[in-house]
N, CA, C and O atoms as a Tinker XYZ file with bonds, in Angstrom:
   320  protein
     1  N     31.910000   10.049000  -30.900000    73     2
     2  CA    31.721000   11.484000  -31.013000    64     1     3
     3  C     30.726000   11.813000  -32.126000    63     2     4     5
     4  O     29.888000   12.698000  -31.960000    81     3
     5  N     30.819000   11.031000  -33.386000    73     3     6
     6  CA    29.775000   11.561000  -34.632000    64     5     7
     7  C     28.168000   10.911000  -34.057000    63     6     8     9
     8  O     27.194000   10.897000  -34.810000    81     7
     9  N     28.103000   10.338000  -32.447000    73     7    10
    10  CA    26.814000   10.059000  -32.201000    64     9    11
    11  C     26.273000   11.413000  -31.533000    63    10    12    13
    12  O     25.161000   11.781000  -31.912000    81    11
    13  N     26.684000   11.894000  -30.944000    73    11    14
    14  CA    25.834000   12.976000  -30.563000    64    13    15
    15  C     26.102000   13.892000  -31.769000    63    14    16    17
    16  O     26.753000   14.771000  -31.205000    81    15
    17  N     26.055000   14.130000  -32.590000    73    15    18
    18  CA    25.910000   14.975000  -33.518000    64    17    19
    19  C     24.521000   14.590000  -33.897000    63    18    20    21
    20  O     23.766000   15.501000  -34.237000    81    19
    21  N     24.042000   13.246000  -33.882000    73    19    22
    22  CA    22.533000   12.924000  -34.073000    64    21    23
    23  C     22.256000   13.235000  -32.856000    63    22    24    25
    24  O     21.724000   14.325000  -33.070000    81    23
    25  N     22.204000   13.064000  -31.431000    73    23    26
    26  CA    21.663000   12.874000  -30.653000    64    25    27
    27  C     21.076000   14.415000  -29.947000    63    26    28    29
    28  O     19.964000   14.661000  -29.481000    81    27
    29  N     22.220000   15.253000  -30.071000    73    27    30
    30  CA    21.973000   16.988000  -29.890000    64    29    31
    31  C     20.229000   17.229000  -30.647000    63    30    32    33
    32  O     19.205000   17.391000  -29.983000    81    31
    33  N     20.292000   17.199000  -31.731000    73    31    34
    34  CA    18.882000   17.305000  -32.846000    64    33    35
    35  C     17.719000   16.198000  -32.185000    63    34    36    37
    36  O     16.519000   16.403000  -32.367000    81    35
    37  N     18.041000   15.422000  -31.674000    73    35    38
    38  CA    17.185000   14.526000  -31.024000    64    37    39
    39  C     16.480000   14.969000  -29.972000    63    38    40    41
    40  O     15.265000   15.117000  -29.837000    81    39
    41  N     17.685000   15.232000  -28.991000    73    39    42
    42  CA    16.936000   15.860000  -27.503000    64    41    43
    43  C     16.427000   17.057000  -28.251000    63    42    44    45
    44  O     15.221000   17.140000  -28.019000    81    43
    45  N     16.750000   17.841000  -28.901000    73    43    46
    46  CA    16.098000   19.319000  -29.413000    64    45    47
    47  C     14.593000   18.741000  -29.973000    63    46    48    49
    48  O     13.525000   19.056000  -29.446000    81    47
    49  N     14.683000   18.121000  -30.775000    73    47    50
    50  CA    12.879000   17.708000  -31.073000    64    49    51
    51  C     12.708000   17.421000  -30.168000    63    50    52    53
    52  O     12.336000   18.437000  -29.581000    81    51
    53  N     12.714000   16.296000  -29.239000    73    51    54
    54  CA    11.906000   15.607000  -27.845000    64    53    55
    55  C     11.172000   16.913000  -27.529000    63    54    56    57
    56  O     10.036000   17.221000  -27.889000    81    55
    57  N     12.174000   17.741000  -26.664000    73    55    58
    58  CA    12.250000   18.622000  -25.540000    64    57    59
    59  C     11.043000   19.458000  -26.562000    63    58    60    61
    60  O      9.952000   19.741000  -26.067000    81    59
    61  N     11.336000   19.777000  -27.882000    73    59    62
    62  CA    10.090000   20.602000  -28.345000    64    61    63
    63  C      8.926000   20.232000  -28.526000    63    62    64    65
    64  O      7.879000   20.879000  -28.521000    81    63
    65  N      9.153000   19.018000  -28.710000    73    63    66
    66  CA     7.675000   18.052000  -28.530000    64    65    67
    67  C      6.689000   17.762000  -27.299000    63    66    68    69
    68  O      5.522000   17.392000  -27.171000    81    67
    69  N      8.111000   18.238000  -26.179000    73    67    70
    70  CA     7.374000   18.144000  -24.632000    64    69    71
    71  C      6.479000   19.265000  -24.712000    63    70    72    73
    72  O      5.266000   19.162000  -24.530000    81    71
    73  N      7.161000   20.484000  -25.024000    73    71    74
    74  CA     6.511000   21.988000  -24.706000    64    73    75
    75  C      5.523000   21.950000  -25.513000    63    74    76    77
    76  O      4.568000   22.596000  -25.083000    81    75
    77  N      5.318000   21.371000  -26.689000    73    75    78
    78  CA     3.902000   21.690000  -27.144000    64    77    79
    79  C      3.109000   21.477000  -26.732000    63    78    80    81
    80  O      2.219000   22.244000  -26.366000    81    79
    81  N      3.200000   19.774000  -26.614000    73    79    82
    82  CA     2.312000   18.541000  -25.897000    64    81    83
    83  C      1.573000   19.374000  -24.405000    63    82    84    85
    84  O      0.412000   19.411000  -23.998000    81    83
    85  N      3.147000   20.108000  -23.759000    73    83    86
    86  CA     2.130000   20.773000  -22.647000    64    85    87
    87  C      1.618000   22.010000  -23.237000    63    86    88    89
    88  O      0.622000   22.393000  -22.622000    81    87
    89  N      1.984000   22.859000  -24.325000    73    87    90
    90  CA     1.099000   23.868000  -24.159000    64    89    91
    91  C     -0.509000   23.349000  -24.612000    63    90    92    93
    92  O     -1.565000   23.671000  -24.067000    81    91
    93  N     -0.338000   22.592000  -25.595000    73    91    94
    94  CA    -1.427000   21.855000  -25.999000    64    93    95
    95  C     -2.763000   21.828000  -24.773000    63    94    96    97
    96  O     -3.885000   22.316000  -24.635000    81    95
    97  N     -2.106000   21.200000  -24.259000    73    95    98
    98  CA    -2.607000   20.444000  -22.546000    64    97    99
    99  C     -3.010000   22.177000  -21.601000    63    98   100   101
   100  O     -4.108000   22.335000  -21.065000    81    99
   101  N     -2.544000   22.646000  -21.588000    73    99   102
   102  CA    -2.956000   23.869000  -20.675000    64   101   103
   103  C     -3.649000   24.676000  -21.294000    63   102   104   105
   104  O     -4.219000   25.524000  -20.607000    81   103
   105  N     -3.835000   24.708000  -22.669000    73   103   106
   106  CA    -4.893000   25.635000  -23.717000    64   105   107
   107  C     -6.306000   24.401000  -23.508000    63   106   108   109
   108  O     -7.360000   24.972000  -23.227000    81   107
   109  N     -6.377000   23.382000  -23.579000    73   107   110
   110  CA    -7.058000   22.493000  -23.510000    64   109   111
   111  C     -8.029000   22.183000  -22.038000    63   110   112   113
   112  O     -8.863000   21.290000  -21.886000    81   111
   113  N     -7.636000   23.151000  -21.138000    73   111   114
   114  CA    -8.018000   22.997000  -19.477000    64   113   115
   115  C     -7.783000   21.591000  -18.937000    63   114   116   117
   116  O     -8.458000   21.100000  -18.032000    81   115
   117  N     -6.624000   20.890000  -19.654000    73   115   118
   118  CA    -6.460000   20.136000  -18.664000    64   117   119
   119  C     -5.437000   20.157000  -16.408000    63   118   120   121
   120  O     -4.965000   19.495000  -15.484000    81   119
   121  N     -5.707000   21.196000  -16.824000    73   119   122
   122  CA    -5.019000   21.804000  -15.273000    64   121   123
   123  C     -5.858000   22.489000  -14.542000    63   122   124   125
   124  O     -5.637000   22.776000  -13.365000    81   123
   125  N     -7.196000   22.902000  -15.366000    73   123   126
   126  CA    -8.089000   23.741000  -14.966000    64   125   127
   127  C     -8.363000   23.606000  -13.065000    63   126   128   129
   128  O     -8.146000   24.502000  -12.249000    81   127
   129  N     -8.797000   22.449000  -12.829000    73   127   130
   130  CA    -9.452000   21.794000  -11.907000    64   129   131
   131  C     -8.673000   20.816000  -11.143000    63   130   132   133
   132  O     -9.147000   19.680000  -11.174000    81   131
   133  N     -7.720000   20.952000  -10.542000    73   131   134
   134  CA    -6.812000   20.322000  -10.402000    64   133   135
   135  C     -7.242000   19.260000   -8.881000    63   134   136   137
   136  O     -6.807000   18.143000   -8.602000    81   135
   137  N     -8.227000   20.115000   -8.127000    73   135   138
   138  CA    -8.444000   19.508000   -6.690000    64   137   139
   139  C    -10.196000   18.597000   -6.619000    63   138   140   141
   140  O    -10.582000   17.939000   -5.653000    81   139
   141  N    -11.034000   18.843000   -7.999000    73   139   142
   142  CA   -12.170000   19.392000   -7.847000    64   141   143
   143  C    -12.394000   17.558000   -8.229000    63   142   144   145
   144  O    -13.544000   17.195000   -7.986000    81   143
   145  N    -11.674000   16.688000   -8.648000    73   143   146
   146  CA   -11.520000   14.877000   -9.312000    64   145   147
   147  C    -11.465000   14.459000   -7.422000    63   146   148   149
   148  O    -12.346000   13.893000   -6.776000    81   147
   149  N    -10.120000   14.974000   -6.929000    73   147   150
   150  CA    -9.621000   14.546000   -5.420000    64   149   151
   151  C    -11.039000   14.914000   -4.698000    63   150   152   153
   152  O    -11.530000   13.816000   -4.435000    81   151
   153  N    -11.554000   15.505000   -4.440000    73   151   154
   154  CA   -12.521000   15.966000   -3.234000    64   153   155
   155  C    -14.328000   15.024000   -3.790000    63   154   156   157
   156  O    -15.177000   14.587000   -3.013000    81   155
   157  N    -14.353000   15.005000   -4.987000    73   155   158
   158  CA   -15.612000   14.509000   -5.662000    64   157   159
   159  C    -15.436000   12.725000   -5.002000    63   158   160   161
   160  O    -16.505000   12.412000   -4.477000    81   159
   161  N    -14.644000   11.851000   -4.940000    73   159   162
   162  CA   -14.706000   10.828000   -4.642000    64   161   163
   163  C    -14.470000   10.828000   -3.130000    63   162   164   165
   164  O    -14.295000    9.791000   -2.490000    81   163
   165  N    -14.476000   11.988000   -2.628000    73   163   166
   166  CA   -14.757000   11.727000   -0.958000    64   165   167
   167  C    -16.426000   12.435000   -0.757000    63   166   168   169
   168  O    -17.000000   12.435000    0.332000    81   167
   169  N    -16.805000   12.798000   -1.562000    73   167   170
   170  CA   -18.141000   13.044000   -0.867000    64   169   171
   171  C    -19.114000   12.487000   -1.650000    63   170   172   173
   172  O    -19.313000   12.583000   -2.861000    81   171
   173  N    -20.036000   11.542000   -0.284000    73   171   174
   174  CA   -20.991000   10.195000   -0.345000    64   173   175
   175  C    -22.138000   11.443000   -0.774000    63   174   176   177
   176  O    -22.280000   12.635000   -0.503000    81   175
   177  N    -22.715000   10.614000   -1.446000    73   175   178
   178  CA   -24.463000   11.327000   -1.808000    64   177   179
   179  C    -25.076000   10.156000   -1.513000    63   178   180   181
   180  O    -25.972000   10.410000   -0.708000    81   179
   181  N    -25.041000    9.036000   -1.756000    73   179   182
   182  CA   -25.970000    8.384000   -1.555000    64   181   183
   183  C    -26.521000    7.781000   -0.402000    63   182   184   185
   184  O    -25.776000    7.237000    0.413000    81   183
   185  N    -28.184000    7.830000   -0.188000    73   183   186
   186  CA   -28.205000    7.355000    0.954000    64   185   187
   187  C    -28.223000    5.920000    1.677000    63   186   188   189
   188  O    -28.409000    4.803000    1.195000    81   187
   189  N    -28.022000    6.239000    2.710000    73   187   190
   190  CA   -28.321000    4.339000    3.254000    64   189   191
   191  C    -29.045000    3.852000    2.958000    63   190   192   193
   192  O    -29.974000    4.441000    2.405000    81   191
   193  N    -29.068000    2.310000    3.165000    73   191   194
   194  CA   -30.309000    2.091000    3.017000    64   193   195
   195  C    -31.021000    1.594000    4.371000    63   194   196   197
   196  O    -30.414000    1.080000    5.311000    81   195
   197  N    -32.608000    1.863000    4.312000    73   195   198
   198  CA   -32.683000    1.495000    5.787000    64   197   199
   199  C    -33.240000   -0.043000    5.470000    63   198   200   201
   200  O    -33.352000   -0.518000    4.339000    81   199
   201  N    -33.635000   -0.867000    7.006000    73   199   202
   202  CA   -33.424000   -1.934000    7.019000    64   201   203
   203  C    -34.962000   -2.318000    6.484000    63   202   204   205
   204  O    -35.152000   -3.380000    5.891000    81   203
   205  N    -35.785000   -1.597000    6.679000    73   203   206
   206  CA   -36.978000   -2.045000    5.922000    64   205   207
   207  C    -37.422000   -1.428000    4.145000    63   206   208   209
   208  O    -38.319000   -1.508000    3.306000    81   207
   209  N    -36.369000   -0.946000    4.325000    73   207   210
   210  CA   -36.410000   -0.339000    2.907000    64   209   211
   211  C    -35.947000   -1.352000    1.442000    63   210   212   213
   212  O    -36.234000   -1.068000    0.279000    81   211
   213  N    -35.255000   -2.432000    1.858000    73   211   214
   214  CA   -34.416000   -3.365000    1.305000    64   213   215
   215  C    -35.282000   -4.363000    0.446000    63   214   216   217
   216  O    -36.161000   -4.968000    1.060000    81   215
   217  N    -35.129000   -4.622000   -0.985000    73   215   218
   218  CA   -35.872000   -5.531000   -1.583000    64   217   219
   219  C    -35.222000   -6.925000   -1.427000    63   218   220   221
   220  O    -34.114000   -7.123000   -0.929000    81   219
   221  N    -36.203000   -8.024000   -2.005000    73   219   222
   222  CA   -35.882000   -9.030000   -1.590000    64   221   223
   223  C    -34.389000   -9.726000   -2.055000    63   222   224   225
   224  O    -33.808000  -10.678000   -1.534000    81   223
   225  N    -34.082000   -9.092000   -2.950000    73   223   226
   226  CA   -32.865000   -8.963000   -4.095000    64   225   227
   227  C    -31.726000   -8.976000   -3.324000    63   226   228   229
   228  O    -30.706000   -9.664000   -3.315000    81   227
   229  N    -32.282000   -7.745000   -2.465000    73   227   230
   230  CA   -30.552000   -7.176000   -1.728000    64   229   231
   231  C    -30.513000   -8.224000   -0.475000    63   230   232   233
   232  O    -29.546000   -8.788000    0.038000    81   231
   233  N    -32.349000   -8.305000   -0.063000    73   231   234
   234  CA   -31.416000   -9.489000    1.107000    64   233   235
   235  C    -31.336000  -10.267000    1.175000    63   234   236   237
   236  O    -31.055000  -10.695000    2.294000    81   235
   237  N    -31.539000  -11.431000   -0.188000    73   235   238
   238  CA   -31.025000  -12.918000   -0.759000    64   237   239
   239  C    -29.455000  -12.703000   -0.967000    63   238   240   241
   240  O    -28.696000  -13.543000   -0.482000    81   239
   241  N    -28.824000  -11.370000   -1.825000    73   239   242
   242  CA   -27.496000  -11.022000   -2.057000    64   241   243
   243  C    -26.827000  -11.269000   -0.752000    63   242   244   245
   244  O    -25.953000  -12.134000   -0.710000    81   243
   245  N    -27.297000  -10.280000    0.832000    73   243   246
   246  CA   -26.686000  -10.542000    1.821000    64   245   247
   247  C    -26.563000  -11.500000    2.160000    63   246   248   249
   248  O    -25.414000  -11.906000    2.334000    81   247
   249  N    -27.738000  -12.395000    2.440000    73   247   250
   250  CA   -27.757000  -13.921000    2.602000    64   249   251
   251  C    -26.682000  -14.912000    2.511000    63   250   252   253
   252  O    -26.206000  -15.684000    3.344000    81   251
   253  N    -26.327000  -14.596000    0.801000    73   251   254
   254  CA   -25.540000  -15.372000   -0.104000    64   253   255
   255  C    -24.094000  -14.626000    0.227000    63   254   256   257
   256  O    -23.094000  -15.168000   -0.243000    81   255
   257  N    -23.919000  -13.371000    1.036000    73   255   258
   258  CA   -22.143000  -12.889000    1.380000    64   257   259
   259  C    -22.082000  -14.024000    3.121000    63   258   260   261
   260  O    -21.138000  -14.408000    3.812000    81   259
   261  N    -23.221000  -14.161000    3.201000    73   259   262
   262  CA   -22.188000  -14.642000    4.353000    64   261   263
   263  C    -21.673000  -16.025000    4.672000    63   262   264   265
   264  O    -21.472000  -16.590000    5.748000    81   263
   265  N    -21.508000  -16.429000    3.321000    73   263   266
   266  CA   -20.791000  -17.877000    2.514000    64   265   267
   267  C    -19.510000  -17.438000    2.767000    63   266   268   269
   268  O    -18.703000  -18.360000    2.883000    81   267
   269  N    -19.023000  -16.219000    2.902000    73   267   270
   270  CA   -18.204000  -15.513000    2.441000    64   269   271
   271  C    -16.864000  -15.313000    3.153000    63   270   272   273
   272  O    -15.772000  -15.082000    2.634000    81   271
   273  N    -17.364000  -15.532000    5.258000    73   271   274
   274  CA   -17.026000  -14.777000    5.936000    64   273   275
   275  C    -16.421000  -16.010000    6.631000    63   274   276   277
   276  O    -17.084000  -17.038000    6.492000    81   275
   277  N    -15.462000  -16.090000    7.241000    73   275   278
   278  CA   -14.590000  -16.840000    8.776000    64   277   279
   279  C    -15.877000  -17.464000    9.481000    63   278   280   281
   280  O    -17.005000  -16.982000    9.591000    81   279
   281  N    -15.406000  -18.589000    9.892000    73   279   282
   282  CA   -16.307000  -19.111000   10.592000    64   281   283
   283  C    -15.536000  -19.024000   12.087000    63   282   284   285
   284  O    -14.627000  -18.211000   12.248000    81   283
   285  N    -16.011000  -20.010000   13.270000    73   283   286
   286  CA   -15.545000  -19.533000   14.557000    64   285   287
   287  C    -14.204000  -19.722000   14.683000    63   286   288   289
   288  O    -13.649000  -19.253000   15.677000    81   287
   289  N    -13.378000  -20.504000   13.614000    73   287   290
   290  CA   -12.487000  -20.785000   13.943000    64   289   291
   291  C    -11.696000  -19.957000   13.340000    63   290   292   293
   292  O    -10.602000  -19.954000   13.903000    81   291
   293  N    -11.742000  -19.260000   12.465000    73   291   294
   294  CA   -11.244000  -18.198000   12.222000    64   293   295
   295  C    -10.436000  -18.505000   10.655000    63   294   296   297
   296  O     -9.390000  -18.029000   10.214000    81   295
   297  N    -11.334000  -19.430000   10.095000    73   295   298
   298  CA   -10.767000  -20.215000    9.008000    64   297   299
   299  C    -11.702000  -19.815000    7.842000    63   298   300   301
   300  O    -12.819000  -19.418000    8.173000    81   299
   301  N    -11.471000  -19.852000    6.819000    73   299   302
   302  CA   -12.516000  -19.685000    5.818000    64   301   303
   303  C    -13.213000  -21.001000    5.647000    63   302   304   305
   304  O    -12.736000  -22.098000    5.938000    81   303
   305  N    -14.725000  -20.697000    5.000000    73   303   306
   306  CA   -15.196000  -22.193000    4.709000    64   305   307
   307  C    -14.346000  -23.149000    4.104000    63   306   308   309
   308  O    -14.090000  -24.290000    4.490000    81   307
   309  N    -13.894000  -22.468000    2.991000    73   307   310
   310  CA   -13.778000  -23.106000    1.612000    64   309   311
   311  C    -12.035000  -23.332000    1.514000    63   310   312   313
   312  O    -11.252000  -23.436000    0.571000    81   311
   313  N    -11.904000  -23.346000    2.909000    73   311   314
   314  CA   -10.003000  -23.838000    2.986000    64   313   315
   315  C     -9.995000  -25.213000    3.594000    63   314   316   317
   316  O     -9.458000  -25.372000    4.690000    81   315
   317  N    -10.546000  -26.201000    2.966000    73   315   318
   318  CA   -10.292000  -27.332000    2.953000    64   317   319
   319  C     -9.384000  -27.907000    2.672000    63   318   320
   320  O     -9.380000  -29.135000    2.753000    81   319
């Protein structure tokens, strides 16, 4: 019983520490924009690339992915 006599004063700071922390947070605009993070990583800007547009860089890189891929048997190379 003499533990919640500490513990009453305990949850009372926490709980006041929550409400600041959020008022803090909502004076701060962190709620401002709530949808505007979600919708930005669904829309592509960048463009393709076309197939003659490609330096020699990107198509040694491709070259070198298709080390990468199942062969006919449906096995990876490198599962020996």
């Amino acid at each position: 019983m003499d533990v919640i006599y500490g513990l009453i004063p305990l949850m009372l700071l926490l709980g006041l520490v929550g409400v600041v922390v959020f008022i803090w947070s909502v004076r701060s605009g962190q709620y401002d924009d709530l949808e505007g993070d979600a919708s930005r990583i669904l829309m592509d800007e960048d463009d393709p690339l076309l197939p003659g547009n490609q330096s020699e860089n990107q198509q040694d890189n491709a070259h070198d992915s298709d080390h990468n891929t199942r062969n006919d048997k449906g096995v990876w190379p490198d599962a020996d």
